[in-house]
N, C-alpha and C positions, 0 to 999 in steps of 0.2 A: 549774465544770463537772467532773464527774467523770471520772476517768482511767481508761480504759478498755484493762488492762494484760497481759488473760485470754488475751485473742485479736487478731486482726488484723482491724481495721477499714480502710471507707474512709469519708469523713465525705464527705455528699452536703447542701447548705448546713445545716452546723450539726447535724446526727444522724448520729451513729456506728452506719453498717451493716457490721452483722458481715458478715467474709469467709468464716467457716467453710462447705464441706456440710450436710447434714442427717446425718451421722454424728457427724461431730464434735461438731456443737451438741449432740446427744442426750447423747453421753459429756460434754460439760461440765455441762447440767443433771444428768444421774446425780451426779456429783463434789459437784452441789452439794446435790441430796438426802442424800447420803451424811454431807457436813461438815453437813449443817443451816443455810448460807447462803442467808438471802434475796436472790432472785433475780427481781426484774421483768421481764418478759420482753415484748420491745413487738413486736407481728407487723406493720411499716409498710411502707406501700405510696404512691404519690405523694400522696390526698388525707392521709394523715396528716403528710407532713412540709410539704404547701402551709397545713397547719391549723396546724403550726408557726410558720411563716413570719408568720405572721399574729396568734399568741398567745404572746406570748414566756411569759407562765406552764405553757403546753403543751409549746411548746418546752423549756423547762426540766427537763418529766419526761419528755420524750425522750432530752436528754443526759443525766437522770442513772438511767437504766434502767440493768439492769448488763447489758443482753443486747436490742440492735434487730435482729430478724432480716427479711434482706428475702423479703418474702409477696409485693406485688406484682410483675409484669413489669413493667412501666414505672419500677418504682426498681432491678430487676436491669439495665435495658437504662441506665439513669445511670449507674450505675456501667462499666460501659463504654463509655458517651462520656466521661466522667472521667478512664479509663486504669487502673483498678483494678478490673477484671472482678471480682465474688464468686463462689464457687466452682458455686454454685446457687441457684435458688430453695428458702427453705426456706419451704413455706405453714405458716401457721399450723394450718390443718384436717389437714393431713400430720402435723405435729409434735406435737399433741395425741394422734392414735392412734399416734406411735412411743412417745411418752413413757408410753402405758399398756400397750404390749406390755413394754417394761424392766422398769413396774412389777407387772408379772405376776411377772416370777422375784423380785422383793424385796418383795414383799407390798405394795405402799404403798397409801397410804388417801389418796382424792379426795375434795375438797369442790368442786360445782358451784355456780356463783352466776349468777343474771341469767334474761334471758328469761322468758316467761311461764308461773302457773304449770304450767297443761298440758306445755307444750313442754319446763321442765326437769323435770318429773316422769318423763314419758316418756324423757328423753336419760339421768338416773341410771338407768333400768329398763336399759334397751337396752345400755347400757353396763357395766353390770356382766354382763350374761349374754354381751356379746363377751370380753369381759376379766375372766372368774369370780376369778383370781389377786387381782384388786385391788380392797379394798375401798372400796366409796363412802360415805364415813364423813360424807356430809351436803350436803343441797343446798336452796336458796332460791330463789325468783324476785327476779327485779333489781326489783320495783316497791318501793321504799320511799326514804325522803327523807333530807335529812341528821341530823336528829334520833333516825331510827333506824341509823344507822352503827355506835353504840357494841353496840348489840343484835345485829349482826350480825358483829361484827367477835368477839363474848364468845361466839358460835355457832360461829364458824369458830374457834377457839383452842380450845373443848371439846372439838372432834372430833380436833382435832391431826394436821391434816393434811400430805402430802407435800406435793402438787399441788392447786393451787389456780387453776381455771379462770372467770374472769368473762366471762357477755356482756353488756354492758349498754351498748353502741353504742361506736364507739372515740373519742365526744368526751368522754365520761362514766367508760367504764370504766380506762382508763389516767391521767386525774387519780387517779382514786379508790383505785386500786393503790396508787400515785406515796406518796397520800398517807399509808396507812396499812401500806405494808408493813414498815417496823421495828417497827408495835406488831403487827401478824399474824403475823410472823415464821416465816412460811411458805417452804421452801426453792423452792419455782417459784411464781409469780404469774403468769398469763397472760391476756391478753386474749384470746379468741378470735372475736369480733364476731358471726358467723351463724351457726357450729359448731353450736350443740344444735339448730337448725332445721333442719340440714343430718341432723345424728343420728338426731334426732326421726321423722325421716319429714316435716317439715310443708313443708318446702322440697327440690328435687333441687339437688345440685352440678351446674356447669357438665358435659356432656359432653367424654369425652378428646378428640376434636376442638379443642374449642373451649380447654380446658388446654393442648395441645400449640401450637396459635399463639397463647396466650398473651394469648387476649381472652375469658378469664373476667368480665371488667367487661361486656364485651358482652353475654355470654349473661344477667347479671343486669340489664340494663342492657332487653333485650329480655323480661323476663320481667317486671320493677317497675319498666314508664317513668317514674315517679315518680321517682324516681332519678336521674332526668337533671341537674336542679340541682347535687347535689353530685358527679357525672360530672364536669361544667363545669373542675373542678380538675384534670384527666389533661390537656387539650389544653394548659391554662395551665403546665402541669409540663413538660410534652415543651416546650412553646416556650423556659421560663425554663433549662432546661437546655442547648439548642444556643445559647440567646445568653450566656450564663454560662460556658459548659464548662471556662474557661480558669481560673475562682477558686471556679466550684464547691466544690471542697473542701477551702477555707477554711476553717477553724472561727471560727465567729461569735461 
């Protein structure tokens, strides 16, 4: 497993969540813009490390992400039944328009991937005209197989991008990082799962209400009861957490 030596983690069974703020994480990814350090960057929340739990090859590109920032409430609230509060929530929808306000004063060039193509058509448009500084040096829809991997991986390395933001669900898009970020060689890699729907216009975020008690799952939860299956995983997280607390953060 990778040693994770940048910052200060707490390992919540087996995934190293960063303790940093949302500042701090921002001026780390800068640092690594700057060095040209590839940078995976996992936005996890309880169904992602219970998908862990479950697939140790998933698990595997969790520990060796160089950057798990906790996105969900229900992995900020583990961490302090653990003993090792993190300093905030950093969501990943947050951290994606901080990371484009920085790259407003250094000029950096986005590559968008995923979603469909309407949705990330619209999210590069909208996006570059919030953030004129930075250019969107290229964007795909996530619909293609693994036979075209090498096609899009030779698209994304033409553009030579900064920031490089995938949504292509988080069972899909963080193997898929995991697996090609040394040959993409992109200094930030992110998964951001519903961000360009949220961008797009095609989806609303949660209401500040529902952000501030920290049941964003809900408010999607009430919007795409569909949903509800893979919901199923937050009750089973909260339980394994108060009956574990005490080896929790073990590293496995």
């Amino acid at each position: 497993m990778k040693e994770h030596t940048e910052r200060p983690v707490v390992h919540i069974f087996g995934v190293p969540v960063s303790r940093l703020n949302m500042k701090d994480t921002v001026q780390l990814l800068t640092q690594a813009v700057q060095e040209r350090r590839p940078h995976q960057v996992v936005t996890a929340n309880p169904i992602i490390v219970m998908t862990g739990l479950d697939d140790p090859d998933y698990m595997s590109v969790l520990q060796s992400a160089e950057l798990v920032v906790p996105d969900g409430a229900g992995l900020v609230w583990a961490t302090g039944v653990a003993g090792s509060p993190v300093a905030e929530r950093v969501a990943g929808y947050d951290l994606l328009h901080e990371l484009m306000k920085v790259g407003e004063d250094y000029h950096w060039k986005v590559y968008l991937l995923g979603s469909t193509p309407e949705v990330i058509q619209e999210t590069a448009n909208r996006l570059q005209k919030i953030y004129p500084g930075v250019l969107i040096a290229g964007y795909r829809d996530g619909y293609f197989g693994h036979e075209q991997d090498q096609e899009v991986i030779a698209a994304i390395k033409a553009a030579q991008p900064d920031l490089l933001f995938v949504a292509r669900g988080a069972d899909t898009q963080e193997p898929w990082i995991g697996r090609y970020k040394q040959e993409l060689g992109v200094p930030v890699m992110m998964g951001v799962g519903g961000s360009f729907d949220v961008i797009s216009g095609r989806t609303k975020r949660a209401p500040k209400l529902f952000q501030k008690l920290r049941a964003e799952w809900l408010y999607r939860l009430l919007r795409e009861p569909t949903r509800y299956k893979r919901m199923l995983a937050l009750p089973k997280f909260a339980v394994k957490v108060l009956r574990e607390k005490e080896n929790m953060t073990k590293v496995r």
